[in-house]
C-alpha distance (Angstrom), angle and dihedral (degrees) to the residues before:
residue distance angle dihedral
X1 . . .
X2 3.57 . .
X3 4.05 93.3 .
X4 3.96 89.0 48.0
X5 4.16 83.2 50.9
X6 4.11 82.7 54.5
X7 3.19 99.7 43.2
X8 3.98 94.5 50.0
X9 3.69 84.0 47.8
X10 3.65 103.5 58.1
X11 3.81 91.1 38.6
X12 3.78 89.2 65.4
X13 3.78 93.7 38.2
X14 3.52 89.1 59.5
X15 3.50 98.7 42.2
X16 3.81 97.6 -114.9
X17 3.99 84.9 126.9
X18 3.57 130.0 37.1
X19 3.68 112.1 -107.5
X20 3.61 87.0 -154.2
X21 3.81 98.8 60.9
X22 4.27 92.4 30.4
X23 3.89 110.3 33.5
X24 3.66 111.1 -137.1
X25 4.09 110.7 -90.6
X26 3.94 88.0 -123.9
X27 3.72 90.8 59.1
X28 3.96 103.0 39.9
X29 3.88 82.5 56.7
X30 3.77 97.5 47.6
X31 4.22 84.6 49.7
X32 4.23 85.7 47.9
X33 3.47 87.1 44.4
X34 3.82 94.4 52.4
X35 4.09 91.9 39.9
X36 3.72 82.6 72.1
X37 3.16 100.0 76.7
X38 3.64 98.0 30.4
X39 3.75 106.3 121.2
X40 3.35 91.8 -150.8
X41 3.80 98.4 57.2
X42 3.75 95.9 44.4
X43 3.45 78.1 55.3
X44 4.09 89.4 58.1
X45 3.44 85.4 37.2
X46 3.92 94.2 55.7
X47 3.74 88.9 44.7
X48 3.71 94.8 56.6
X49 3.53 96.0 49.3
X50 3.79 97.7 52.9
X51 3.77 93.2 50.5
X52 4.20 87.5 46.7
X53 3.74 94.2 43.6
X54 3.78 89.5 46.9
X55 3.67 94.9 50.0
X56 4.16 99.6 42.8
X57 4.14 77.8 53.3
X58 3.80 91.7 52.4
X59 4.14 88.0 42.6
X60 3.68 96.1 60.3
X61 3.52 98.4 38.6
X62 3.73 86.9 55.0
X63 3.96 109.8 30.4
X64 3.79 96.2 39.7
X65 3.95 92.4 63.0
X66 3.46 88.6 45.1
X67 3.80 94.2 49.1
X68 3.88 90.6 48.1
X69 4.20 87.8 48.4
X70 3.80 98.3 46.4
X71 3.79 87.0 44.2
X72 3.59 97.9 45.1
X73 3.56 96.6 40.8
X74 3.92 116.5 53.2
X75 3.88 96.7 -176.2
X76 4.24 89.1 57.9
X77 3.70 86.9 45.0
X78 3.67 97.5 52.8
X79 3.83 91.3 47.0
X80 3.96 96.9 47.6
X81 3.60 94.3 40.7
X82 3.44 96.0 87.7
X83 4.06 87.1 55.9
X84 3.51 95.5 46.3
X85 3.67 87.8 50.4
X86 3.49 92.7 54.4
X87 3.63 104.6 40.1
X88 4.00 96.6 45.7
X89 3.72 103.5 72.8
X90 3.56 99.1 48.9
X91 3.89 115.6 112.4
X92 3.75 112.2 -109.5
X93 4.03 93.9 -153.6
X94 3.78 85.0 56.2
X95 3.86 98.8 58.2
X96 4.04 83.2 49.5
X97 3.64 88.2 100.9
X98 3.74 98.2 45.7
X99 3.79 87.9 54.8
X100 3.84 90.3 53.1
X101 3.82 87.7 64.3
X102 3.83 96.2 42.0
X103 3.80 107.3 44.3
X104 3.50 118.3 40.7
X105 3.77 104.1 -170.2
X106 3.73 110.1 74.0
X107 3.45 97.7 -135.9
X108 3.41 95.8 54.5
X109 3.90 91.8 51.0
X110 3.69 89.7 46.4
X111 4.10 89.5 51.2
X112 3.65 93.9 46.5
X113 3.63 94.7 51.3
X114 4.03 86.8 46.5
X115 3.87 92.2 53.0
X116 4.24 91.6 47.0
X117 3.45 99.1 48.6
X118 4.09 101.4 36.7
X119 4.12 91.5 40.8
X120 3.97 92.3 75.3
X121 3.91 97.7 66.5
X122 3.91 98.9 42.7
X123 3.88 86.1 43.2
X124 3.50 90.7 47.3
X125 3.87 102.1 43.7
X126 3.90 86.8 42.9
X127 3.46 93.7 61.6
X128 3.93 97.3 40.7
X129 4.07 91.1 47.4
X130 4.16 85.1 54.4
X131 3.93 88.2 52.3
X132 3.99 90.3 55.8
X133 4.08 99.2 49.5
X134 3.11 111.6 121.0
X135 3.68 111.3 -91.5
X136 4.28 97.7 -149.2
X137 3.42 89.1 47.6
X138 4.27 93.4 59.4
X139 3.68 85.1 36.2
X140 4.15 94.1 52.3
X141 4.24 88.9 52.0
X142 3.24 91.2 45.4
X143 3.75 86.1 56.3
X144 3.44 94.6 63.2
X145 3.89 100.6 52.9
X146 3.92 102.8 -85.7
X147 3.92 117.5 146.3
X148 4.00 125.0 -128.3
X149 3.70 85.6 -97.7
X150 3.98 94.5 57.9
X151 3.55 93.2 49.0
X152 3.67 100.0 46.4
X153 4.21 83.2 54.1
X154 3.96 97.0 36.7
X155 4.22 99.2 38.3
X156 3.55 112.4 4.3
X157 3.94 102.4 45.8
X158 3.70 97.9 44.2
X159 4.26 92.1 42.9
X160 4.15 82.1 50.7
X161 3.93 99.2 45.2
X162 3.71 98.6 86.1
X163 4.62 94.0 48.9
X164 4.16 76.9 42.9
X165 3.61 88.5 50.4
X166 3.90 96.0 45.5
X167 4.14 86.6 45.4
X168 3.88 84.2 55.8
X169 3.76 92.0 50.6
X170 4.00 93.4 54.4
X171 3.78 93.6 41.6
X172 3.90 89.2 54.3
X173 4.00 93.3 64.5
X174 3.80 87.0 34.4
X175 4.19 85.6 56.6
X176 3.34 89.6 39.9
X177 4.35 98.8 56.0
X178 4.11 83.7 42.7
X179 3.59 93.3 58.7
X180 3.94 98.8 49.4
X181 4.11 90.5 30.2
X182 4.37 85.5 53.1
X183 3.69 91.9 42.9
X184 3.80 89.9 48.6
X185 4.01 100.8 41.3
X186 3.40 97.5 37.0
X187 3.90 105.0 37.1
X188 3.70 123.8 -131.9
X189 4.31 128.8 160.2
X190 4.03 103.5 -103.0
X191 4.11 131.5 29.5
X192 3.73 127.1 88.4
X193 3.52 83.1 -93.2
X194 4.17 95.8 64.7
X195 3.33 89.0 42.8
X196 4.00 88.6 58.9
X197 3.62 84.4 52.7
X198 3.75 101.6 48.6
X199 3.62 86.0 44.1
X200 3.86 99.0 66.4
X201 4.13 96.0 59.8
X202 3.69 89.5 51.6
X203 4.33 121.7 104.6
X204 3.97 83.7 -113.0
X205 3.68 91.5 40.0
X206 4.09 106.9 136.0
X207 3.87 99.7 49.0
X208 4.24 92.4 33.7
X209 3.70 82.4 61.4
X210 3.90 90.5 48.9
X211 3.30 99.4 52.0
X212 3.99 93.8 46.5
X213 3.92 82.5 48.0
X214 4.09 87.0 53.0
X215 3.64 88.3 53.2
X216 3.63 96.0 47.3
X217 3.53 85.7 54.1
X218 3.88 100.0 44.4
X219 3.91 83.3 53.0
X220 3.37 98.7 60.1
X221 3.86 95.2 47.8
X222 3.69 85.1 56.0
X223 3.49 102.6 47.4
X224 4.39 89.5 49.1
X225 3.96 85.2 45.3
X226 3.69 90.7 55.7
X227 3.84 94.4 45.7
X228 3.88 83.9 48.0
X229 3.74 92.6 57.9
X230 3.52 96.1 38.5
X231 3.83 88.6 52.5
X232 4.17 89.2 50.7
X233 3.86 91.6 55.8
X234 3.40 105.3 43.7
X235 4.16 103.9 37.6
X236 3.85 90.2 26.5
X237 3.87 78.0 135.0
X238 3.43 90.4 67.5
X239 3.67 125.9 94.6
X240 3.84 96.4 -132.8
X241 3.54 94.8 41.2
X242 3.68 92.5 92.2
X243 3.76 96.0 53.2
């Protein structure tokens, strides 16, 4: 990163790239540098965050039931598949729009964009952690008298919480780019994304918008090296944990 930083650097020094169509590295830093402690922006900033942390809560709650259902129940897999299969590979950015015209509170647009797009990897991961329990171990409780239920809470939910975990960790960054890409496409007056949006009509425009980009960027490498760590201390057990 540095030696791209360099590179970019001496190509505008130099003049092999216009400075007016690629701000000089030194300066989008200064600006990114400046940004935080820009009221205003950590405004943004705080804005973002609430809607993201809001929506990655309303994710779980939602797609890791689901996961452990479909998982746990073959005959309600087979007949949502098809759903599922439809549903999963369609862009989130480009139902942005659609949103616009059905929610008319931002935050709710923003949260129900957040919950679409970061449901498919917990869902997913849920179901594929339930596939690798260990099949003597279910069979050994259920030896003893315990129900489907107490299994699925005693076996099948602990064996699962680590590829749960992981699907949390990829739908946190996924949350995170819906936020800022709903605030952006679809307007709004606070988020990161707004601020992007203000940014571009002001004298300073191309390199303000930059540096809010760098940020944006910086804050999602935080917020997946956090879940990273988190994952590590808590399912340090876990063969993939170290990964």
């Amino acid at each position: 990163m540095a030696g791209l930083l360099v590179i970019a650097e001496a190509a505008g020094r130099l003049g092999l790239v216009s400075t007016v169509q690629f701000p000089l590295a030194s300066t989008v830093l200064v600006t990114a540098a400046g940004l935080a402690a820009d009221p205003e922006f950590l405004l943004d900033v705080g804005a973002t965050f609430a809607a993201w942390a809001l929506g990655l809560t309303l994710t779980v709650a939602l797609a890791v039931p689901a996961g452990l259902l479909l998982g746990s129940v073959p005959a309600v897999e087979r007949a949502l598949r098809p759903v599922i299969e439809f549903l999963r590979p369609i862009p989130s950015v480009a139902l942005i729009p659609l949103a616009a015209f059905v929610f008319t509170e931002r935050l709710d647009m923003k949260l129900a964009m957040i919950v679409y797009a970061a449901t498919w990897p917990i869902l997913i991961n849920t179901m594929y952690g339930l596939r690798e329990v260990d099949p003597v171990a279910k069979e050994t409780l259920r030896s003893f008298g315990f129900g489907r239920l107490a299994v699925l809470l005693r076996v099948s939910l602990p064996s699962t919480a680590p590829f749960i975990a992981t699907g949390v960790r990829v739908a946190a960054t996924i949350a995170l780019i819906l936020a800022i890409s709903t605030e952006l496409l679809a307007g709004g007056s606070d988020g990161i994304g707004a601020f992007i949006n203000l940014a571009g009509s002001s004298p300073d425009g191309l390199t303000l918008t930059v540096a809010a980009t760098v940020w944006a960027g910086l804050l999602g490498v935080a917020t997946n090296g956090a879940f990273v760590l988190a994952e590590r201390r808590v399912f340090h057990w876990h063969p993939g944990a170290s990964a």
